[in-house]
C-alpha positions in Angstrom: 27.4 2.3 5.2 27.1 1.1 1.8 23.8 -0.4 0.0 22.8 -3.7 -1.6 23.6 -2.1 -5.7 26.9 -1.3 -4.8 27.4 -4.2 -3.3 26.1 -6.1 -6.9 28.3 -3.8 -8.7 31.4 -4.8 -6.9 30.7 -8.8 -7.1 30.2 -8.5 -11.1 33.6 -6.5 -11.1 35.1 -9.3 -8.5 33.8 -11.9 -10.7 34.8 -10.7 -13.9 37.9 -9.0 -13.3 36.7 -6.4 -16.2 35.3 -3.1 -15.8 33.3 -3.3 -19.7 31.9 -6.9 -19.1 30.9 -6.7 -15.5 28.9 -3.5 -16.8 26.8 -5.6 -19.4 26.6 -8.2 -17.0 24.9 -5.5 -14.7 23.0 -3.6 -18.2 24.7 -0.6 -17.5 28.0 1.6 -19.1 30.7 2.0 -17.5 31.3 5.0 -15.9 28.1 4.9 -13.6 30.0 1.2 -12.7 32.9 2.9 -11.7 31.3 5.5 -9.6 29.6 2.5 -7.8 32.9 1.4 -6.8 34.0 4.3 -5.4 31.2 5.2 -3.5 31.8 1.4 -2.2 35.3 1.8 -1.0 34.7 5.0 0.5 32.1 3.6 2.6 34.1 0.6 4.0 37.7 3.0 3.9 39.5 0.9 2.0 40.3 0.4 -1.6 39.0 -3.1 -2.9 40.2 -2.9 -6.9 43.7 -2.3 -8.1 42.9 -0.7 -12.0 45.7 -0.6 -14.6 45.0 -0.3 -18.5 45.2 -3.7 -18.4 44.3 -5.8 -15.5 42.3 -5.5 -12.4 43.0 -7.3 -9.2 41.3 -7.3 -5.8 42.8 -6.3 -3.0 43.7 -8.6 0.3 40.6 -6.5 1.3 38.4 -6.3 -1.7 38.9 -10.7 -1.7 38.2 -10.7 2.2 34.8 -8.3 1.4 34.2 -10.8 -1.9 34.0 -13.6 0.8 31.0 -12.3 2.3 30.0 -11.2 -0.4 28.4 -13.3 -1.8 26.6 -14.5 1.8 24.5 -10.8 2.2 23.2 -10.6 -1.5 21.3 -14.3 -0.8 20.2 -13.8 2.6 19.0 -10.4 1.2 17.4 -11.9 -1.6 16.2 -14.7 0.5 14.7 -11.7 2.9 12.6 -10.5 0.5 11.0 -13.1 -0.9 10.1 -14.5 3.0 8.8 -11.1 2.9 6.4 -11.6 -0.4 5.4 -15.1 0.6 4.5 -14.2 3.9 2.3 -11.0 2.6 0.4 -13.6 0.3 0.2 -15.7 2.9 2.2 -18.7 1.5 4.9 -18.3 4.6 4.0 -17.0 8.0 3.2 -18.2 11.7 -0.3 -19.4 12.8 -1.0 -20.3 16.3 -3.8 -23.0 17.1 -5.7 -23.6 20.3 -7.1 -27.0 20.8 -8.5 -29.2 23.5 -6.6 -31.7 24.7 -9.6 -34.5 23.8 -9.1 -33.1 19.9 -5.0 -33.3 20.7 -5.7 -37.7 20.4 -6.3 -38.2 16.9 -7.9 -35.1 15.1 -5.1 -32.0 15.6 -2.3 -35.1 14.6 -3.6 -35.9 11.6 -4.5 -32.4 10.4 -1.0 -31.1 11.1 1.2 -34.0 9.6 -1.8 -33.2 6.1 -0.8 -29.4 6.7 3.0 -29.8 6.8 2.7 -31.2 3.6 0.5 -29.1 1.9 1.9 -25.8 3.7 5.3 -26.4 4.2 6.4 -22.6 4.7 4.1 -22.3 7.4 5.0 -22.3 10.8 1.9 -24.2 12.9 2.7 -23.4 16.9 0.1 -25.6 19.2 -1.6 -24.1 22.4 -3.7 -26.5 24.2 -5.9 -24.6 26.3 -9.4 -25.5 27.4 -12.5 -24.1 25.3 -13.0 -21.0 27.0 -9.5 -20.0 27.6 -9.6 -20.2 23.6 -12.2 -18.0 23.2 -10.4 -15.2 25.3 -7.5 -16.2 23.3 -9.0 -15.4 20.0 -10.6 -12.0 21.0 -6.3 -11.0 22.5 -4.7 -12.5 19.9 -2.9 -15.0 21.2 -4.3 -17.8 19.2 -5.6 -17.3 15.4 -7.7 -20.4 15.2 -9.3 -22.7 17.9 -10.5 -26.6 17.9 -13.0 -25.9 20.7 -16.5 -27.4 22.1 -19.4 -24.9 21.4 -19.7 -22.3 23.9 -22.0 -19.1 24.8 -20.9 -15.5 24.9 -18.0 -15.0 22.2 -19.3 -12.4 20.0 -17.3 -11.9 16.4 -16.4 -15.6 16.4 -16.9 -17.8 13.4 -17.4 -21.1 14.0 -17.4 -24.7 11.6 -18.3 -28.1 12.5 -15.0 -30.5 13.2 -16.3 -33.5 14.6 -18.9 -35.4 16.3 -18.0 -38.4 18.5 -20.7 -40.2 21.1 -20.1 -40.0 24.7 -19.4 -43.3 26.5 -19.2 -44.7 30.3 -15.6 -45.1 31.0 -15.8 -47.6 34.1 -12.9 -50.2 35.8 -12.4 -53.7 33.7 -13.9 -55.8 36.9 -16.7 -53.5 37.4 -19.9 -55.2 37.6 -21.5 -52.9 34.7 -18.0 -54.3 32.7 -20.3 -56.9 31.2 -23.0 -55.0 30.3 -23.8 -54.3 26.3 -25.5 -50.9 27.6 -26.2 -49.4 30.7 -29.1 -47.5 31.8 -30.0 -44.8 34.1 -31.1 -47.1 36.9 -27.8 -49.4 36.6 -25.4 -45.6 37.7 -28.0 -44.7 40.8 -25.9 -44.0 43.5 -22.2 -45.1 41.7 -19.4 -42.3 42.1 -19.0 -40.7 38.7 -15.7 -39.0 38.5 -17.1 -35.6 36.9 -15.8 -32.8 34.9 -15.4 -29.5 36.3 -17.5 -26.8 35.2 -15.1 -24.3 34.9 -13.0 -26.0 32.9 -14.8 -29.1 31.4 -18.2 -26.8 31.7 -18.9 -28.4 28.4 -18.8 -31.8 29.3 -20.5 -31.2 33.1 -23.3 -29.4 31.5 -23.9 -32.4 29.0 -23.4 -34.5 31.6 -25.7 -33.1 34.1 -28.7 -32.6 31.7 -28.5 -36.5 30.7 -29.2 -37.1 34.0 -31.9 -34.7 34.9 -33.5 -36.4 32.0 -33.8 -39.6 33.8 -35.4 -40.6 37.4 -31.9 -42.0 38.7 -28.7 -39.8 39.3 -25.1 -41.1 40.5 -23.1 -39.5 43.1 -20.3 -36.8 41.6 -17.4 -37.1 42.8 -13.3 -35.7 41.9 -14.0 -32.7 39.6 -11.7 -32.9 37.2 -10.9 -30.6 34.1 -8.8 -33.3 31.4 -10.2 -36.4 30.0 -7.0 -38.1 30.9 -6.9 -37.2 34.6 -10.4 -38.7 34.5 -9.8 -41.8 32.8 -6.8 -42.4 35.5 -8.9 -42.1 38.2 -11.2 -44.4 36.7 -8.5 -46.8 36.1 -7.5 -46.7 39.7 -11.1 -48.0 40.5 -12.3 -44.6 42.3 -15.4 -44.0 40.1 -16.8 -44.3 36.3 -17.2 -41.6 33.9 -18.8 -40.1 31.2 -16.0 -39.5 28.2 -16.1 -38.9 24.8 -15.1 -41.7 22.4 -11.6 -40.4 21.5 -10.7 -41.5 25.2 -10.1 -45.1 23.7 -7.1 -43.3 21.8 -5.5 -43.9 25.7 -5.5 -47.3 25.4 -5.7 -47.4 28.9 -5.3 -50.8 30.7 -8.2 -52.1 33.1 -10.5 -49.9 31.9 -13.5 -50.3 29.6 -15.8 -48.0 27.6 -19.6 -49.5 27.0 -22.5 -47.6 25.6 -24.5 -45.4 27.0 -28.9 -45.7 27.1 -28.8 -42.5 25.0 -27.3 -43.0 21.6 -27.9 -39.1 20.5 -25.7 -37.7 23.3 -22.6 -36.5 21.0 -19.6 -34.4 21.8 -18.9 -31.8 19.4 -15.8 -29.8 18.1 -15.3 -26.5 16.2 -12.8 -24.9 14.5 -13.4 -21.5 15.5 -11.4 -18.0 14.5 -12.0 -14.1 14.4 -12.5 -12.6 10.9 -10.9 -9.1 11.8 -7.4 -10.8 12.4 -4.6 -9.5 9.7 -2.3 -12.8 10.0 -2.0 -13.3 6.4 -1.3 -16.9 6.6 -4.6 -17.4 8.4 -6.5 -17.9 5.7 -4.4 -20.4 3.6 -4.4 -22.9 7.0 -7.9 -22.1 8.0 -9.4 -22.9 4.0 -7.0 -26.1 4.1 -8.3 -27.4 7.4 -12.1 -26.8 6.5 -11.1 -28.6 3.5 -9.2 -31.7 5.2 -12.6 -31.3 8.0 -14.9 -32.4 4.7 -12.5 -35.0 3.3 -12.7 -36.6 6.7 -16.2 -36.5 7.5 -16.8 -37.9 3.7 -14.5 -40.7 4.2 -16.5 -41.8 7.6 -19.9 -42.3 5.6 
């Protein structure tokens, strides 16, 4: 088989149909040239150059191998340097866990910013709930996370995302519809579609201790794991619920979100990631979204 210099010897000799000026076209003499193109046709089996004292021609093979030629040395070249960017970190693949509450508004707006800033980065979305994540991160599978703040994940470095308050989510002709705010006593007994807590634990353990802070308490009903489920089940008029505020991002028809008694009950997101993770282009999208995270939050205040 024959390698990539002999290969660049031949094309200057193709090119330049001249022994003398292909060789200080390459910065080399001649004879070292020549022996290229020997060691080239021997390889293939076939001679490629037809040498007089005066001329030199290719052959019907030699013109068939200049053909593709030309094709190998670029996607060579091009090889390479997909190689260096990708060991600086300027090219690469980064997988990214996210909620799907985060998937409304947050994870759009970050990726269409990062595909212009990071254009030879390859972002691949997983949307997994926030303690699948975790046990993504500590495998592998994922390299960064958009996750609610969980127990129990040792090794895991966390920043602040967002902050959104949590609303009642209830059906347009509800009684409670009209209400600026609801209070405690106005959900005893109602059926409040719930989150589950394995997979919205979260949300049910927010849920459940804004209750036990209060002397009234609905009835929990449908335990559900996605926002959207709920928010269809509210729609159809079998319960209300407790959502965060990127809900409204459904635009859901029928259905309205009002205040809750408790303005300080907030949902919170994190981007999360490992530190012992040798994904060179980690680092490039993780700095670019904690920097996109602080234009955000300064353009809110």
């Amino acid at each position: 088989m024959f390698d990539l210099a002999q290969l660049r010897c031949f094309v200057a000799v193709a090119e330049e149909l001249h022994f003398g000026r292909a060789a200080a076209r390459l910065h080399m003499t001649q004879p070292p040239l020549s022996r290229q193109i020997q060691l080239l046709e021997h390889a293939v089996g076939v001679q490629l150059l037809e040498c007089t004292s005066r001329s030199v021609r290719l052959t019907a093979a030699g013109a068939g191998l200049y053909r593709d030629a030309g094709t190998i040395l670029r996607l060579a070249q091009e090889a390479a340097q997909t190689a260096a960017r990708t060991g600086q970190g300027q090219a690469g693949r980064v997988v990214i866990g996210y909620t799907a509450v985060s998937g409304y508004v947050l994870i759009p707006k970050l990726l269409a910013a990062a595909g212009r800033s990071l254009p030879g980065i390859e972002l691949v979305l997983e949307e997994m709930v926030s303690s699948e994540q975790l046990r993504a991160l500590d495998t592998q599978r994922i390299d960064l996370g958009f996750l609610r703040p969980l127990q129990g994940a040792p090794g895991v470095r966390y920043h602040p995302a967002s902050r959104e308050p949590m609303l009642l989510a209830l059906p347009a002709r509800h009684p409670l519809a009209g209400k600026a705010k609801v209070r405690p006593a106005d959900l005893a007994g109602e059926p409040l579609i719930m989150y589950s807590e394995k997979e919205g634990k979260y949300f049910f353990d927010k849920i459940v201790a804004l209750f036990a802070a209060s002397d009234s308490a609905p009835r929990y009903v449908h335990h559900i794991g996605q926002t959207h489920t709920i928010m269809a089940l509210v729609r159809a008029g079998l319960g209300l619920a407790i959502v965060p505020a990127s809900a409204r991002q459904l635009r859901l028809a029928n259905v309205v979100l009002r205040p809750l008694w408790r303005g300080d009950v907030q949902a919170e997101l994190y981007l999360a990631w490992r530190e012992d993770r040798s994904n060179p282009a980690l680092a490039p999208v993780r700095e670019f979204f904690l920097r996109e995270l602080a234009r955000m939050a300064g353009s809110i205040r």
